[in-house]
Backbone as CSV, one residue per row, in Angstrom:
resi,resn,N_x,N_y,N_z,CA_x,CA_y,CA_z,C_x,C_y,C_z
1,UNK,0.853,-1.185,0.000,0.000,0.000,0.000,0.888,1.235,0.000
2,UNK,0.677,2.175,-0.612,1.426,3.484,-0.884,0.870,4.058,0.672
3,UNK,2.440,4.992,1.048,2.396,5.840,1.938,1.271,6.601,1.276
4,UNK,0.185,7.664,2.757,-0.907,8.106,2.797,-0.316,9.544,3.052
5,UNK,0.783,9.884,1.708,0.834,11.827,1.614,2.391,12.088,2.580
6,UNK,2.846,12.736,2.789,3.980,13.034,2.838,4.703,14.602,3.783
7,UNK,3.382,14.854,3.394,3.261,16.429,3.970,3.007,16.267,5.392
8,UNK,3.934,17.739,6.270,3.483,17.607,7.123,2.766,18.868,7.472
9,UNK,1.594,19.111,8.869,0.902,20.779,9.147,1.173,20.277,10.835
10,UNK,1.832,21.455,10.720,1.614,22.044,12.248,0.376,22.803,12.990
11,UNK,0.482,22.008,14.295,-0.943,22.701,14.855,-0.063,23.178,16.814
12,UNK,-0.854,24.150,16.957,-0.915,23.906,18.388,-2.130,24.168,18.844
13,UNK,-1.868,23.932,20.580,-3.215,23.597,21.212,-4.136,25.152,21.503
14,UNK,-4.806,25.207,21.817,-5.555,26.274,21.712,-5.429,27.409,22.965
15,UNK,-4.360,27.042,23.496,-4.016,27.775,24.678,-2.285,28.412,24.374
16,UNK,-2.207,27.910,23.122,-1.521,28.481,22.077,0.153,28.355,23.208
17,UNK,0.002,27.257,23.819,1.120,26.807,24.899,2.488,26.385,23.538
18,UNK,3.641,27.177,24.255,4.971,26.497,22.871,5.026,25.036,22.975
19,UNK,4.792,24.679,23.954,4.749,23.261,24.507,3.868,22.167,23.427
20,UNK,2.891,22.382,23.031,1.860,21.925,22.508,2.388,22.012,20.839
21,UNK,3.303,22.524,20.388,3.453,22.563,19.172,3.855,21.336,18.520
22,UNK,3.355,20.922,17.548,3.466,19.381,17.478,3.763,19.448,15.827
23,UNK,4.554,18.306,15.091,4.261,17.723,13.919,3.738,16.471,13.909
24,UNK,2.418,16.307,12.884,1.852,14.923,12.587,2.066,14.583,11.839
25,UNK,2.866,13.652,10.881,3.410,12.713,9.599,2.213,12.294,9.562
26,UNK,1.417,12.167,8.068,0.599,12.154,7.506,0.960,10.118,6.613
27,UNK,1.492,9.219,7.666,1.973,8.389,7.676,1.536,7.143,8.878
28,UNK,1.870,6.363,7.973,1.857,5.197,9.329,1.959,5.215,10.674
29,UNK,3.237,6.204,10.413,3.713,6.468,12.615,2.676,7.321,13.157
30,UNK,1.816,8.169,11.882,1.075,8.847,12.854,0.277,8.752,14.197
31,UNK,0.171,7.410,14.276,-0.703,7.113,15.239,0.280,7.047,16.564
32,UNK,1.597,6.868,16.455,2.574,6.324,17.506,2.167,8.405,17.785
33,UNK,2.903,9.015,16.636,3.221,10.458,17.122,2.140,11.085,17.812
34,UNK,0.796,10.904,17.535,-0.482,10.967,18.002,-0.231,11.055,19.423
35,UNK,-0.009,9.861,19.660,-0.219,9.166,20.988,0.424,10.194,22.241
36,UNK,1.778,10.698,21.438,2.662,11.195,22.237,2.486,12.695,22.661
37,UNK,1.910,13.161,21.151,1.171,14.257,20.810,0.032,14.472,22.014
38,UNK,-1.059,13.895,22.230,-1.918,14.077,22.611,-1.986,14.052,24.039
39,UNK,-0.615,13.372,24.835,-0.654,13.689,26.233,-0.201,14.999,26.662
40,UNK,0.501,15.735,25.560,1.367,16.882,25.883,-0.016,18.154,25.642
41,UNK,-0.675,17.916,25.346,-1.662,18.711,24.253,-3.048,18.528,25.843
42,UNK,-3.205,17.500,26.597,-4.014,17.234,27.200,-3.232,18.225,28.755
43,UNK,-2.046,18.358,28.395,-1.502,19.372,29.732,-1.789,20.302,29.543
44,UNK,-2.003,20.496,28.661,-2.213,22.343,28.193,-3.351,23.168,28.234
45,UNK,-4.719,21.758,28.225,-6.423,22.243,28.369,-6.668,22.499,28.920
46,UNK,-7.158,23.926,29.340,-8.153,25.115,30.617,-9.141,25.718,30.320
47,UNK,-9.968,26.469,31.037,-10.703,27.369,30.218,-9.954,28.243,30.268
48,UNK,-10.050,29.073,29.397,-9.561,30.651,29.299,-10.233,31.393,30.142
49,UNK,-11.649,31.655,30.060,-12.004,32.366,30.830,-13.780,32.129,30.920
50,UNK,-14.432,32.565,31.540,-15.978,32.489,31.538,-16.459,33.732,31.773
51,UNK,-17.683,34.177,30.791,-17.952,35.679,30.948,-18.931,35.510,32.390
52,UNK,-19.096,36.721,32.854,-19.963,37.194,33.803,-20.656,38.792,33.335
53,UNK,-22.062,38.555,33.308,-22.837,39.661,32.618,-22.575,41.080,34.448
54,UNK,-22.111,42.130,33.741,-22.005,43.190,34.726,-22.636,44.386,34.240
55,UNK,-23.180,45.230,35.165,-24.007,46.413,34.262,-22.800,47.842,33.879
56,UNK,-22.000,47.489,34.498,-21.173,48.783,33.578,-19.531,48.140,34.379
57,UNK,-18.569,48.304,33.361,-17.361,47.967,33.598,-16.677,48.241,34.340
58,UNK,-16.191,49.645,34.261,-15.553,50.526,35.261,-15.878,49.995,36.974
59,UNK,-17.468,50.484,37.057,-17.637,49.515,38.355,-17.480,47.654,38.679
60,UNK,-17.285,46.858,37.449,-16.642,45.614,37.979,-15.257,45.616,37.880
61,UNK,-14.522,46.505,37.359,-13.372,46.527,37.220,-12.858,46.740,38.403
62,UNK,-13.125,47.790,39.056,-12.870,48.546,40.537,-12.957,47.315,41.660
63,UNK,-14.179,46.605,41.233,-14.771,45.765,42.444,-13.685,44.489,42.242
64,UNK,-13.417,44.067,41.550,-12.502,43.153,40.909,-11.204,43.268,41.670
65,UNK,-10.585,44.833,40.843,-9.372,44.377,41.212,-9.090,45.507,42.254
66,UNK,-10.153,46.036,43.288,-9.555,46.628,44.337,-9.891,45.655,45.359
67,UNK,-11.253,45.293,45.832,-11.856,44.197,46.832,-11.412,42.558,46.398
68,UNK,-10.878,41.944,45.744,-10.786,40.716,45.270,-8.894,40.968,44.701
69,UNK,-8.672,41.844,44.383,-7.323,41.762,44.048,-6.887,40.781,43.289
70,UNK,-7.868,41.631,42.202,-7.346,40.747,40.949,-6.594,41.814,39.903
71,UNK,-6.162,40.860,38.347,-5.097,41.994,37.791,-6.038,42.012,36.729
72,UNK,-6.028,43.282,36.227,-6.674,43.512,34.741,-5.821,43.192,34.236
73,UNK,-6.227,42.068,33.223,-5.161,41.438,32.483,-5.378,41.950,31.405
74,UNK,-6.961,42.750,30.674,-7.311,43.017,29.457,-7.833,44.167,29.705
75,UNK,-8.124,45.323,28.643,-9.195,45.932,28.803,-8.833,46.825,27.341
76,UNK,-9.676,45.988,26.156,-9.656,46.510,24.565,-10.443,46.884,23.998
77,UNK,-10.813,48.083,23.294,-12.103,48.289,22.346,-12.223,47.124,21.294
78,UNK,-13.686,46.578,21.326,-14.153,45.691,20.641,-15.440,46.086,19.833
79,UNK,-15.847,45.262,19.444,-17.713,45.271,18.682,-18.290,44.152,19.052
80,UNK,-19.273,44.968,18.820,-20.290,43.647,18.972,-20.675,42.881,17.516
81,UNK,-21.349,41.701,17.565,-21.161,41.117,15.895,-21.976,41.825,15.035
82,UNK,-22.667,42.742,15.541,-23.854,43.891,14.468,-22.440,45.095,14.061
83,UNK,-21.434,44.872,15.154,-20.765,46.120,14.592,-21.012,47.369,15.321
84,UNK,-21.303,47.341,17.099,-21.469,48.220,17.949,-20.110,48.334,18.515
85,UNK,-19.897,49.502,19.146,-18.558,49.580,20.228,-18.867,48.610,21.407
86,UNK,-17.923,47.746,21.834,-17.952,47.453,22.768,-16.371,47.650,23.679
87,UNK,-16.195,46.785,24.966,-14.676,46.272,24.934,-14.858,44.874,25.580
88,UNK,-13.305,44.773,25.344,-12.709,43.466,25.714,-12.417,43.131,27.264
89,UNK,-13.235,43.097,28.305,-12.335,43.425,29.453,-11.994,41.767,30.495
90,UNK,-11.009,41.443,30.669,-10.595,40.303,31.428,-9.835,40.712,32.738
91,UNK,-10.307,39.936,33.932,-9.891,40.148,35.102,-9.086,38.461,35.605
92,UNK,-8.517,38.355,36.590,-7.876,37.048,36.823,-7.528,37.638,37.784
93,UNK,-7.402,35.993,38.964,-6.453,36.370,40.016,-4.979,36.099,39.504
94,UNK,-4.160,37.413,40.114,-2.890,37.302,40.378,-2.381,35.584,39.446
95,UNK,-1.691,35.605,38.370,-0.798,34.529,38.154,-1.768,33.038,37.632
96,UNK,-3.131,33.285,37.895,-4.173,32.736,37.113,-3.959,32.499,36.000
97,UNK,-3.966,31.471,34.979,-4.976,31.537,33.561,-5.953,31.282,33.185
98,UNK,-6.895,31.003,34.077,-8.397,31.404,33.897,-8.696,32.679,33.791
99,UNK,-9.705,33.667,33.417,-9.954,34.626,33.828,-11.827,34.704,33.758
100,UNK,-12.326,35.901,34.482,-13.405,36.460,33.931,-13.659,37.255,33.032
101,UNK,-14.161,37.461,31.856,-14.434,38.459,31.143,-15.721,39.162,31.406
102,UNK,-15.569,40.614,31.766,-16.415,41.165,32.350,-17.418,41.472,31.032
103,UNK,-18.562,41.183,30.361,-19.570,41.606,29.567,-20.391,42.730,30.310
104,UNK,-20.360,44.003,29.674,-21.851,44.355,29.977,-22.680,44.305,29.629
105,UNK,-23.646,44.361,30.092,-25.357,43.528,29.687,-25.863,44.631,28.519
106,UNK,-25.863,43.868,27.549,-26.036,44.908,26.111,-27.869,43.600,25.592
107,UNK,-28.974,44.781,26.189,-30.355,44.222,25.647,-31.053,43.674,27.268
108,UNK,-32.448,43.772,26.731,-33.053,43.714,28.067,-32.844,41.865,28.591
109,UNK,-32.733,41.066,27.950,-32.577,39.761,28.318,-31.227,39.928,29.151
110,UNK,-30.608,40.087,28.783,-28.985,40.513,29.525,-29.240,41.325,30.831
111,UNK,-29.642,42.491,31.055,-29.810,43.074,31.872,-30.461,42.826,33.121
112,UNK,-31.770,41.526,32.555,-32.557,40.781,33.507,-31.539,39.743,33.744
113,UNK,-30.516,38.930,33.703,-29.196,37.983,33.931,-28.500,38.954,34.791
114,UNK,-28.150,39.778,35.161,-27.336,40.600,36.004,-27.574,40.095,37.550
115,UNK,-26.384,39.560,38.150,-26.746,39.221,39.229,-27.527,37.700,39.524
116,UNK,-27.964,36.926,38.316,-28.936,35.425,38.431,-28.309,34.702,37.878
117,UNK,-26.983,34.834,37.002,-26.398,33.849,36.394,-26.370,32.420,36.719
118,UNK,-26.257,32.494,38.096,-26.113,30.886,38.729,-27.429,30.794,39.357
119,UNK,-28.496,31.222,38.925,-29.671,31.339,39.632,-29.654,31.175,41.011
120,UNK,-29.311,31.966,41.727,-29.210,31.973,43.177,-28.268,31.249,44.088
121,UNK,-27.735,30.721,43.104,-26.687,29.672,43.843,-25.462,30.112,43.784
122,UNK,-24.579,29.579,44.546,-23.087,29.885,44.865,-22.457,29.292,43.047
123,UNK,-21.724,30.049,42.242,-21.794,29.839,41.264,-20.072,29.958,41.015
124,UNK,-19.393,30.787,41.558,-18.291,30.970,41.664,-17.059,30.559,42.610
125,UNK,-15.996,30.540,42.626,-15.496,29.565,43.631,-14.115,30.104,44.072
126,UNK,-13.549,31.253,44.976,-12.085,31.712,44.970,-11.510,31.130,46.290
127,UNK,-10.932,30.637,45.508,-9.450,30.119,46.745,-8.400,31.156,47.166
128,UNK,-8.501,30.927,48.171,-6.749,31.706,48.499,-6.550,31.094,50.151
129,UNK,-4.850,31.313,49.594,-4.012,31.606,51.199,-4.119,31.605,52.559
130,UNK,-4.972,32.868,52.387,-4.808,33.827,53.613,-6.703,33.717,53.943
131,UNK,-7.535,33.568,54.154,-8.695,33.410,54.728,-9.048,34.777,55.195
132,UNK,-8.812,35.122,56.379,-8.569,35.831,57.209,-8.193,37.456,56.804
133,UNK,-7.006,37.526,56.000,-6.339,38.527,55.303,-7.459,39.135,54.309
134,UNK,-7.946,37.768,52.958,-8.932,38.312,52.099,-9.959,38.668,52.182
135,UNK,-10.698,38.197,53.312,-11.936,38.459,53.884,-11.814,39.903,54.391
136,UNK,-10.813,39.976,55.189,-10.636,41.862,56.166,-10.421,42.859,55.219
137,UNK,-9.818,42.050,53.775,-9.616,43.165,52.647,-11.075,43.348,51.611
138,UNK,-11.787,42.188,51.691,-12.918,42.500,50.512,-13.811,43.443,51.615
139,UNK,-13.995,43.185,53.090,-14.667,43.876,54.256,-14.625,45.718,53.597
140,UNK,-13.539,45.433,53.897,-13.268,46.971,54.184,-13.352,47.691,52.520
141,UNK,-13.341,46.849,51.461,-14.054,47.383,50.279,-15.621,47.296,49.940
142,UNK,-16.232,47.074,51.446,-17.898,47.338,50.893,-18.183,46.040,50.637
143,UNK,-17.598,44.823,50.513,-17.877,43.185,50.142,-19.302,43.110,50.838
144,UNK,-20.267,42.417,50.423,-21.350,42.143,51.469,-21.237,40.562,50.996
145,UNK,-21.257,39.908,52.644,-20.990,38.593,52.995,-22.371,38.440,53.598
146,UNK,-22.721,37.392,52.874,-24.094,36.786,52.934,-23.901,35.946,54.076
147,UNK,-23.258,34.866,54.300,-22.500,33.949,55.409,-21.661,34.405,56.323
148,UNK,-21.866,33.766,57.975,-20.206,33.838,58.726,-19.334,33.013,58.348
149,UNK,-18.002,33.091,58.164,-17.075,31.935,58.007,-17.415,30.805,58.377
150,UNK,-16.958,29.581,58.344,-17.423,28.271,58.924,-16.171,27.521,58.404
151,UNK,-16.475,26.285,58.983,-15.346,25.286,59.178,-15.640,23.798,58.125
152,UNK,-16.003,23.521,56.985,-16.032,22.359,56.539,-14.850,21.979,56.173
153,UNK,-15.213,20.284,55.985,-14.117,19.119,55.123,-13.297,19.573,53.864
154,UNK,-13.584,20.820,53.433,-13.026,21.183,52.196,-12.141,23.042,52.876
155,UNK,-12.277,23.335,54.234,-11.531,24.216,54.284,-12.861,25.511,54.446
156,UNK,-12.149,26.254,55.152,-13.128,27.708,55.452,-13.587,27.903,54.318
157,UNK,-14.944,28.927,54.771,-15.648,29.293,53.855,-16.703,30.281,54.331
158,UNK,-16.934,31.279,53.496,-17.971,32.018,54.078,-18.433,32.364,52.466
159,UNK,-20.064,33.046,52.171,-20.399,32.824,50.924,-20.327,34.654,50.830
160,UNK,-20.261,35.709,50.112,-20.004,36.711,49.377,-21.151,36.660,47.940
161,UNK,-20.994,38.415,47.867,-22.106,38.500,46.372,-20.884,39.931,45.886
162,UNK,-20.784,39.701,44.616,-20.100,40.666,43.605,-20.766,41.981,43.212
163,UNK,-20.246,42.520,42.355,-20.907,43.860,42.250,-21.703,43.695,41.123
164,UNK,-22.211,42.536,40.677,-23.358,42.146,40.252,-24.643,41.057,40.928
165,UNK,-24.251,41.032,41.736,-24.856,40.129,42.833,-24.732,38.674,42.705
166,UNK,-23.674,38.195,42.039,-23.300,36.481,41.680,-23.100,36.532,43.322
167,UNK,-23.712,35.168,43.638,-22.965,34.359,44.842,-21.438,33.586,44.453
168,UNK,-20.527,34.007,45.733,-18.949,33.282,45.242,-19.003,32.671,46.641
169,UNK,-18.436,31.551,46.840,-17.905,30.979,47.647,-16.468,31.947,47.892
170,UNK,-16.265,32.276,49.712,-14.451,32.000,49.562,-14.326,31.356,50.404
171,UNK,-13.084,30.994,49.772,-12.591,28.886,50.368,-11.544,29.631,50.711
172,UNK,-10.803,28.998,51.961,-9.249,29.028,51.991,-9.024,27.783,53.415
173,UNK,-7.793,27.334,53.629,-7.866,26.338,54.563,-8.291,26.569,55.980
174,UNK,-8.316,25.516,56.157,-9.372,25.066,57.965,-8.588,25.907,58.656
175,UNK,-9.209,26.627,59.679,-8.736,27.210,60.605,-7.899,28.304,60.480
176,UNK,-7.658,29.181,58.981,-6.782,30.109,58.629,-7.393,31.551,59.519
């Protein structure tokens, strides 16, 4: 049977990691290179980020990264797909590659989502360190904590609402 083409295309993974850059021989071995390919490619999968609908930026931006101390990692003029101004804005904790992308609620369906995303439920989830430290710092930025701290199997926790009213869990370890 004739070799199946000769050529080779480079791909990487979508987190656009140098790591992930791979050649596939369009050949027999492909399946060996595959193999090898695809564990390196499976290190590299995250989300990027998940939007959260906010009614104006500036104020999640503030709330973000003064009370939560996070880094604006983004903040770009964009459009919308009709071809409106919009922007680009992404928040992350510190050294994260997840992030949030802050949307503002553009149309009345959107605007009624502000604050219900997780329909009432704890929808969000921040870990840290310091327990104690992050809590006295989101405090003293106006944070309103729905919960007192408490002690479960998975580490402190007290529940918090954003400056869109999402419920977040904050987690940090037992007894911090």
């Amino acid at each position: 049977m004739a070799e199946v083409g000769v050529s080779r295309w480079r791909t990487r993974c979508r987190g656009g990691c140098s790591s992930c850059l791979r050649n596939y021989p369009l050949t027999d071995r492909f399946t060996r290179s595959w193999r090898r390919s695809e564990a390196t490619y499976r290190r590299c999968v995250y989300i990027q980020h998940t939007a959260l609908i906010v009614e104006n930026y500036d104020d999640a931006i503030r709330f973000f990264v003064d009370a939560l101390g996070f880094e604006l990692a983004e903040d770009s003029p964009a459009t919308t797909n009709d071809g409106r101004p919009k922007r680009w804005v992404v928040v992350r904790p510190p050294e994260a590659q997840t992030g949030l992308l802050l949307a503002e609620a553009d149309g009345e369906q959107q605007v009624v989502a502000i604050g219900g995303q997780y329909a009432g439920r704890v929808g969000l989830f921040l870990r840290v360190a310091d327990f104690e430290a992050a809590r006295r710092r989101m405090l003293d930025h106006g944070v309103e904590f729905l919960t007192e701290p408490r002690d479960e199997s998975y580490g402190r926790v007290a529940v918090f609402v954003d400056v869109a009213g999402n419920r977040w869990d904050l987690l940090g370890p037992s007894g911090s």
